[in-house]
N, C-alpha and C positions, 0 to 999 in steps of 0.2 A: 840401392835403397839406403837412406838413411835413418837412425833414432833421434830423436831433436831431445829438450832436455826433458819432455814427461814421459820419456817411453815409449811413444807412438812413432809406428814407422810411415816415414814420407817418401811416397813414388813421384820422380821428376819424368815429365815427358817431354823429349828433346826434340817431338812433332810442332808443339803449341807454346815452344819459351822461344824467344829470341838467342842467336849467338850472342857472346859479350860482344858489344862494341869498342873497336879500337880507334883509338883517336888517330884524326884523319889530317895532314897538312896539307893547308891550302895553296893552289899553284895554280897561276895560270897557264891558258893550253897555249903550250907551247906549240902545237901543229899546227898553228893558222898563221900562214903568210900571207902574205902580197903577189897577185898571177905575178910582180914583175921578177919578186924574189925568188921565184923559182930557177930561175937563169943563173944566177949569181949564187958566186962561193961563200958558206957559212960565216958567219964572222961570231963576234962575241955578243953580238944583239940576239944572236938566236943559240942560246946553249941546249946542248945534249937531252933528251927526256931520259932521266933516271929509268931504266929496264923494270927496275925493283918494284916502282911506287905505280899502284892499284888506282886505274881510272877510272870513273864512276860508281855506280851506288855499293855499299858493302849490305849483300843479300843472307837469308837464313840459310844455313846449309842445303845439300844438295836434295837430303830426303824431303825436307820441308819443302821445296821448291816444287818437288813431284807431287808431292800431295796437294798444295793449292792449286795446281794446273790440272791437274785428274777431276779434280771437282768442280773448278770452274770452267771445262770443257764439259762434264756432263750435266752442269743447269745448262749451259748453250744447248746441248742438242736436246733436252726437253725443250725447249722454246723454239729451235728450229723445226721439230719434227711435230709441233702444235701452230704452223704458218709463219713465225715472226720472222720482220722480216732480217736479213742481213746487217742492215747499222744496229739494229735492237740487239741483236747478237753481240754484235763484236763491245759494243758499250758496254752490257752487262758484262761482259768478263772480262775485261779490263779494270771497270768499278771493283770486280770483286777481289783481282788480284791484287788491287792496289791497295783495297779497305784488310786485306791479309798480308800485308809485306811485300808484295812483289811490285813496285810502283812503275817498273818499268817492262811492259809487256807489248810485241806487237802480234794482232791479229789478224788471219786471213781467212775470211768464212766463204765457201762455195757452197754448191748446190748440195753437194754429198758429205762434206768433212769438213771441219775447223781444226784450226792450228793457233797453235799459239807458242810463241818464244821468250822466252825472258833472257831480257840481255843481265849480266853479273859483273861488268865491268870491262877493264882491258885485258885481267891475268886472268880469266876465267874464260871456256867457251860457255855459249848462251846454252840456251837450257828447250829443247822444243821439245815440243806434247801436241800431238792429231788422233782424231777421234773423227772415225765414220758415223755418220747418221746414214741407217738404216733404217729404219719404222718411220711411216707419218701417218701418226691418227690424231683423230680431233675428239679431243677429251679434256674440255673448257677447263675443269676442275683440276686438274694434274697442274695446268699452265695458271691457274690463279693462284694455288699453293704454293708453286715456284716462283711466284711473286712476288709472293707475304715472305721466304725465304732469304729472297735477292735482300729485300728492306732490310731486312733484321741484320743481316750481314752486311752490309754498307751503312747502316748505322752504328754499330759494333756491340750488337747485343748479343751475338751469336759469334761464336768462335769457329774453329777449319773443324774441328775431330766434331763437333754441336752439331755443324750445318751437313757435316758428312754422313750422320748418322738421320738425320732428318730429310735429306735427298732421298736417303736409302727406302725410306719408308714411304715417301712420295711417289716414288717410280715404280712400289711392291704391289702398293695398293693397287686394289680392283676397280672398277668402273663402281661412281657411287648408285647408279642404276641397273638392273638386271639389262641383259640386250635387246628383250621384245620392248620394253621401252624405248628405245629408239627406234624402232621400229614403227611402234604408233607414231611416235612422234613427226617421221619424218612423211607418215602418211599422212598427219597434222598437215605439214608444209604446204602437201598437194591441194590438200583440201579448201585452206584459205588464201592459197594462188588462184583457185578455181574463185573463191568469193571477191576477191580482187578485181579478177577479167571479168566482173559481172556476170558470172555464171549462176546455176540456181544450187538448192541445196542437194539435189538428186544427183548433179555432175560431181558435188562438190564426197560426195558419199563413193561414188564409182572413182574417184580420185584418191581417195582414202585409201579403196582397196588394192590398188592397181598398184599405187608408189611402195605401199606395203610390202606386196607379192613382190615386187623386182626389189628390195631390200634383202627379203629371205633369200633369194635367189642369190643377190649378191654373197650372202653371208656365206651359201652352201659352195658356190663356187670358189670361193677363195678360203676354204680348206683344202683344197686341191692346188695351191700355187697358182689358178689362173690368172695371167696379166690384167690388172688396172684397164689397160684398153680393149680386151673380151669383153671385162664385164660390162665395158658402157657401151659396148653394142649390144649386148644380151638389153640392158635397159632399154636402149633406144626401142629395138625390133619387138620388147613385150610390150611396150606402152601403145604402141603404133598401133600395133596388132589388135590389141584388147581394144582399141578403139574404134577399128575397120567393123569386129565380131558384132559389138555393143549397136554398130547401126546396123546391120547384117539384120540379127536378130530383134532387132524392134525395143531394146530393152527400154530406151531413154528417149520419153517421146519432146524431144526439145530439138531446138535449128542450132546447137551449141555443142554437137558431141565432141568437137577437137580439142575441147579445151580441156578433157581429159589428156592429152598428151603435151599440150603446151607445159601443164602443169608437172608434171613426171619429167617434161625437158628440165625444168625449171630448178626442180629437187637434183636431177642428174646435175646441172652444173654449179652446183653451190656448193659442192666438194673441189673446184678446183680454186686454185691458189694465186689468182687472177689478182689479189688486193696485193699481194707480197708480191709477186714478181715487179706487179707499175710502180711498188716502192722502191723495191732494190734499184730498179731504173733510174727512178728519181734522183734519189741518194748515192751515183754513181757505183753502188755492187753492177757491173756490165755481166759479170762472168754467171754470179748467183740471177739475175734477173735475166740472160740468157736462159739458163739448167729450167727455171719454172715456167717460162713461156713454153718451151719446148713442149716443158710435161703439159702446161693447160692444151696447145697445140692438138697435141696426140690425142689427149682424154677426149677435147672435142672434135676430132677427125672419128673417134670409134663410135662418138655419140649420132656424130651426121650417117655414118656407115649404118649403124642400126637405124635408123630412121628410115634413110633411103630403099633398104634393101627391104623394108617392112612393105612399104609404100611398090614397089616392084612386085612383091609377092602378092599385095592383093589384088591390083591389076591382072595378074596372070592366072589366081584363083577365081576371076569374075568378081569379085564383091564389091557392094558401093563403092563407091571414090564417098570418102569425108567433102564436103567443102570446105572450102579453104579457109578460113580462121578470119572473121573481119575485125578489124580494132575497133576494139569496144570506144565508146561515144560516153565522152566525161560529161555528166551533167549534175546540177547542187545536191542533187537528190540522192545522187549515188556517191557521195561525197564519202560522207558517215561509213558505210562499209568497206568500202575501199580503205578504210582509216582503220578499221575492224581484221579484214585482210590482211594489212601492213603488221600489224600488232602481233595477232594472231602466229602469221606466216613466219618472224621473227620468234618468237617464245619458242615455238616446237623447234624449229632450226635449234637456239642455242640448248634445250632439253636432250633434241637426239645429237646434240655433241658433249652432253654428260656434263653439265651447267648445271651449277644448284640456283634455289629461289632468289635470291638477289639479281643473281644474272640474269634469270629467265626474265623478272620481273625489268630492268633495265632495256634489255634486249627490245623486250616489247614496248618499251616507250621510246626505243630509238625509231623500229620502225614503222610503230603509228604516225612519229613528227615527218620521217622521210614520203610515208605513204601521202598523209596530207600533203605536205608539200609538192610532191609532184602532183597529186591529182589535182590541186589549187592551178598550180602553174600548165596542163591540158588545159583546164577548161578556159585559162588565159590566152591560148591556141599557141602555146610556144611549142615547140617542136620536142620529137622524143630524148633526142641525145642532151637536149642544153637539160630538160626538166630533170634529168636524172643527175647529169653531173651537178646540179647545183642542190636537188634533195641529197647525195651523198657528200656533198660539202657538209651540209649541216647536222647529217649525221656524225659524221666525223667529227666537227665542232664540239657537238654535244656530248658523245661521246668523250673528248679529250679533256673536255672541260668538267664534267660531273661522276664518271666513270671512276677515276683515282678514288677521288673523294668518298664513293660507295661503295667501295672495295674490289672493285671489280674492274680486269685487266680491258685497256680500252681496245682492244684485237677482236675481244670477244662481241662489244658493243658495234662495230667497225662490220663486221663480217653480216654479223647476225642481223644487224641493221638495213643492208643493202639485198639483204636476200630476197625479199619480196619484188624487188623493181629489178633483179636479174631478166635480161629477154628472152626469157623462156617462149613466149609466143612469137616474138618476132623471128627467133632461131626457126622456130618449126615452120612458120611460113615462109621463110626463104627456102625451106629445105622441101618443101609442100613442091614450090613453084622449079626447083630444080630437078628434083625428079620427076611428076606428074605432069607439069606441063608441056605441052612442047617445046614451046619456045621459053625456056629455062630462064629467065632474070636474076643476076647474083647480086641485085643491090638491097633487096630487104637482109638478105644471110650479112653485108657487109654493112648493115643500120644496126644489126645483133651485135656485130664485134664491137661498133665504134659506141654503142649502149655500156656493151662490159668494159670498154676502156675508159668511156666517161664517169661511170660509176665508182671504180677502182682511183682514177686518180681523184676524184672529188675526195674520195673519204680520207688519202692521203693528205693533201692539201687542208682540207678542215682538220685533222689533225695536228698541222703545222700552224695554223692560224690560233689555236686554242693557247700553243704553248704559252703567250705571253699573255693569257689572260688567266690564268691559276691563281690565283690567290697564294701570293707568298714566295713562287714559281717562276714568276714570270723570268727575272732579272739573272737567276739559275739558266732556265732551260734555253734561252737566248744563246748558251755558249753551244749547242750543240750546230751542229752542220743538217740535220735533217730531221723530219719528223718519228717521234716514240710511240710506238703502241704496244711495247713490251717493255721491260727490263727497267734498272732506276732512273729517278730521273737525274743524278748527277754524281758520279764518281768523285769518293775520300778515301782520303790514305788512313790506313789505323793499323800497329803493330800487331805483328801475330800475338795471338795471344794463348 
């Protein structure tokens, strides 16, 4: 502590000052030879490297060094444990240790943990920092805050100990909605998947109640530690069930009861992380886009498990067989809702992943333009995979393109966009036809996967296409190697401050 000259005592923090700089002689690297000069005895053309003299950058002290890595490892695992994908990751903490004095950092993001090194030179060892991700929950809110965070710290309006204390309170907070809201919400989902398949409003009500029920269920059982893949069986075999009962008992007098359960498939697979894994793909992460295929794998092996074994249990209790699911028949007239559907089915998606009004409001104009779009391109008669992968282009597009611009992270637009055209019904009708029929067919169950992979890379792709049309952006974001849906969009250096 010092007194300056009025008296007042001044507290220096050796976290947020730079070391003095020493002035640094310029040399060239002397370790670069010729392959042929390696054979050959030294001569005077290639003199001695001084032991003494410090190669590369001169870094903040050791503590400082630990503090910018602790914090730029825990906004990565906010963004990894809210889907983003790998390049997003590893960008964003780079930018940020660079925008804090660490400009020379290498990143290695897996499925489970991030790492991060900072090199200090030749007379120094490098400096690493890993951190496990553990939690993935989708809590849209958490990851747009840590957005507005990344910005402000890459523009250098926020300092290490500022941004440190504002993480703290980012990751403390509660969900900014109670939990039975989600809840609706994601009964929401079912509801206007059901208006989508051209279902009526009675299906679209028993849909409500049904993805509701296996929501709570989910919530109860995983206070008990039950595995991610119990519980999508428990999903699959209540949806199923409650479907078999509903025609059993006469509730719902319509030729459309299954599309209660297409729609609950449909809500079951919009938690997996199917958009990030075909990214990491894309963008060469093999190892991170290995870890999330697996986990969507699994999630959807417990999903077909309950399904199938629903569909066995009612066979063997006598009760109706459902009919098998026909694809609904696009015509102008059903345009309009279907567009209502998309809208719809997108808003409560991004609500029950705790998204406030902006987001919901965006969400749902992504995917009204993707629902039109594909039900424009049926009634064109193009086929299911191409219609989908080219509406999740333009999702993505639009998303990349207007998303930044309204505050709101384009992951969330991306996701919640494509949720409505997930193959929820095409899933359950391969799975109809593998168990119940005799003669088992696996090419609808493999028109599902190749729907979620068209889907998934669309959105990637139209995200990559948007980059050079940003306003102001374009000439920036062209330096990157893959496409953004998380984190800045371009890495500066700025001294600690």
């Amino acid at each position: 502590m010092k007194i300056d000259s009025n008296g007042h005592s001044t507290t220096r923090w050796p976290l947020l000052e730079p070391p003095e700089q020493k002035p640094r002689v310029h040399r060239p690297n002397l370790l670069k030879r010729r392959p042929w000069h390696v054979l050959e005895a030294p001569t005077g053309e290639f003199p001695a490297v001084d032991a003494e003299e410090a190669m590369g950058p001169q870094l903040p002290d050791e503590a400082t060094v630990n503090f910018v890595l602790d914090l730029s490892l825990r906004i990565g695992e906010v963004q990894m444990a809210s889907g983003a994908g790998a390049s997003d990751v590893t960008a964003t903490i780079i930018a940020i240790a660079g925008a804090l004095g660490l400009p020379h950092c290498e990143v290695d993001v897996i499925f489970t943990s991030i790492t991060v090194t900072c090199h200090r030179g030749s007379d120094l060892s490098p400096v690493t920092a890993l951190r496990v991700v553990r939690s993935r929950s989708l809590d849209y809110t958490r990851l747009t805050e840590t957005e507005k965070l990344i910005r402000q710290i890459v523009r250098g309006n926020v300092g290490a100990e500022q941004a440190q204390q504002e993480l703290e309170r980012i990751t403390q907070a509660s969900h900014p909605y109670p939990r039975w809201t989600a809840t609706l919400a994601w009964g929401g989902v079912a509801a206007f998947i059901t208006l989508l398949l051209g279902g009526g409003l009675d299906i679209a009500l028993v849909a409500f109640v049904i993805s509701g029920v296996i929501d709570r269920i989910g919530r109860f059982v995983n206070r008990y530690g039950l595995p991610f893949f119990f519980q999508q069986v428990i999903g699959g075999l209540v949806a199923t069930l409650s479907a078999m009962a509903i025609v059993s008992f006469n509730v719902l007098t319509t030729d459309k009861p299954t599309l209660v359960v297409a729609a609950a498939v449909t809500v079951l697979l919009s938690g997996l992380s199917t958009v990030s894994a075909v990214q990491d793909a894309i963008t060469g992460y093999n190892v991170t886009a290995a870890g999330r295929t697996m986990e969507t794998a699994l999630m959807s092996a417990g999903l077909i498990a309950g399904v199938v074994l629903a569909l066995r249990i009612a066979v063997m209790l006598g009760l109706p067989r459902t009919p098998l699911p026909d694809v609904p028949t696009s015509t102008a007239t059903q345009l309009p809702m279907v567009v209502l559907g998309g809208a719809g089915a997108a808003a409560c998606f991004a609500l029950a992943s705790y998204s406030k009004m902006r987001a919901m409001l965006v969400a749902a104009a992504a995917g009204g333009i993707g629902a039109a779009v594909y039900g424009s391109l049926m009634l064109a008669r193009l086929d299911g995979v191409s219609s989908s992968a080219i509406a999740a282009t333009l999702v993505g597009f639009c998303g990349g393109v207007l998303a930044r611009r309204l505050g709101v992270t384009p992951l969330v637009v991306a996701v919640s966009g494509i949720t409505p055209l997930l193959p929820g019904l095409s899933t359950y009708r391969g799975l109809y036809q593998i168990g119940v029929e005799p003669s088992g067919n696996i090419s609808t169950l493999m028109t599902a996967v190749a729907i979620g992979l068209a889907l998934a890379a669309g959105v990637v792709l139209g995200e990559w296409l948007a980059q050079p049309v940003r306003t102001g952006l374009g000439r920036l974001e062209r330096r990157f190697a893959g496409p953004r849906m998380a984190g800045p969009l371009e890495p500066t250096e700025r001294s600690l401050e």
